[in-house]
C-alpha positions in Angstrom: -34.1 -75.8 -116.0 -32.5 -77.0 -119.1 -31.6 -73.7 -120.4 -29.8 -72.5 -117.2 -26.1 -73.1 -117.6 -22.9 -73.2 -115.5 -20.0 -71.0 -116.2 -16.3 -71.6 -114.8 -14.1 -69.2 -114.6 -16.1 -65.8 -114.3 -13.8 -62.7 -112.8 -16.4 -61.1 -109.7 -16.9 -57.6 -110.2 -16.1 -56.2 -106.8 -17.9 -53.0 -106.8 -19.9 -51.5 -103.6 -22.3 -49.4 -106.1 -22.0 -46.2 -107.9 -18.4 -44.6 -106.6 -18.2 -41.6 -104.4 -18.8 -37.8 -104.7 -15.6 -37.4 -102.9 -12.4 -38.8 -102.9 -10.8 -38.5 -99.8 -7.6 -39.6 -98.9 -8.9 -41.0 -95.3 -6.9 -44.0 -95.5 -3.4 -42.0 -95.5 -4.7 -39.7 -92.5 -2.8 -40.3 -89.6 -3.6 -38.7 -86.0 -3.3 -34.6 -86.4 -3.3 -34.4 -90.2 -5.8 -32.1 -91.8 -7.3 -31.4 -95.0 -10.0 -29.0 -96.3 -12.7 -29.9 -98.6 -13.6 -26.9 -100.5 -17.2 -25.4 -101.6 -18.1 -22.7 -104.1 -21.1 -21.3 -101.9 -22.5 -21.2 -98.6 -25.2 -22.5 -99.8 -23.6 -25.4 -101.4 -21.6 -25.6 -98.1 -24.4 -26.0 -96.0 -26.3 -28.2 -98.1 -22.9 -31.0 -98.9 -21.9 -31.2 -94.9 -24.0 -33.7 -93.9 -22.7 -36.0 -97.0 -19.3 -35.4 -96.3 -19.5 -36.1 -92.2 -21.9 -39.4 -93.3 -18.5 -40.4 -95.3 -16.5 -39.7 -91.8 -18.9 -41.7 -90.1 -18.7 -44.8 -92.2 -15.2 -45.1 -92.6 -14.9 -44.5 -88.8 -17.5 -48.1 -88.4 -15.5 -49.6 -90.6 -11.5 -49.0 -90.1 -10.8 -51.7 -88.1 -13.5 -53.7 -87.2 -11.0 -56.8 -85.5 -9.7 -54.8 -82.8 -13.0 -52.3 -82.7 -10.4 -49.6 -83.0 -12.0 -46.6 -84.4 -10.9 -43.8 -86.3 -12.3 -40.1 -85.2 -12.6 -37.2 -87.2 -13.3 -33.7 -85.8 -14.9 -31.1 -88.3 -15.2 -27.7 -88.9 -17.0 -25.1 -90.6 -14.5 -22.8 -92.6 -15.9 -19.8 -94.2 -13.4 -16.8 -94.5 -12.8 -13.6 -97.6 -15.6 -15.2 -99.7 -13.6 -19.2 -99.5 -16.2 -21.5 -98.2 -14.9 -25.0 -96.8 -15.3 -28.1 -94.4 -12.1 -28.6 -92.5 -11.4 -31.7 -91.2 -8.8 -33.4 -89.0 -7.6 -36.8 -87.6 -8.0 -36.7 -84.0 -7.6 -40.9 -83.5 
């Protein structure tokens, strides 16, 4: 125990973990925006929904967890002229 010592004055690092694949702008949503999260394939499309929805999800836990409040996205599959997407809008 005589080599453990105390140090004063250390910043915290406040980091959740590696950042996130995507950086969406979920905070400035308000009810009825919409923004589209573009994919280069279908099969890129089919295989990054699931990550992107899981983001949805968690930020809709944890908006406002005082007033249990919660924040719903609806999404939607885009896939039009070769342009393949994940639309998403604010719908509380």
């Amino acid at each position: 125990m005589e080599n453990i010592k105390i140090l004063k004055n250390v910043p915290y690092k406040d980091t959740r973990g590696r950042p996130g694949k995507y950086d969406l702008p979920l905070d400035d949503m308000e009810k009825g925006d919409y923004i589209k999260v573009p994919f280069s394939s279908k099969e890129e499309l089919d295989i990054e929904k699931a990550k992107v929805r899981q983001i949805l999800y968690r930020f809709s836990i944890n908006s406002n967890p005082i007033t249990s409040a919660r924040v719903k996205f609806k999404t939607v599959l885009i896939q039009e002229d070769n342009e393949y997407g994940l639309g998403i809008w604010r719908i509380a």
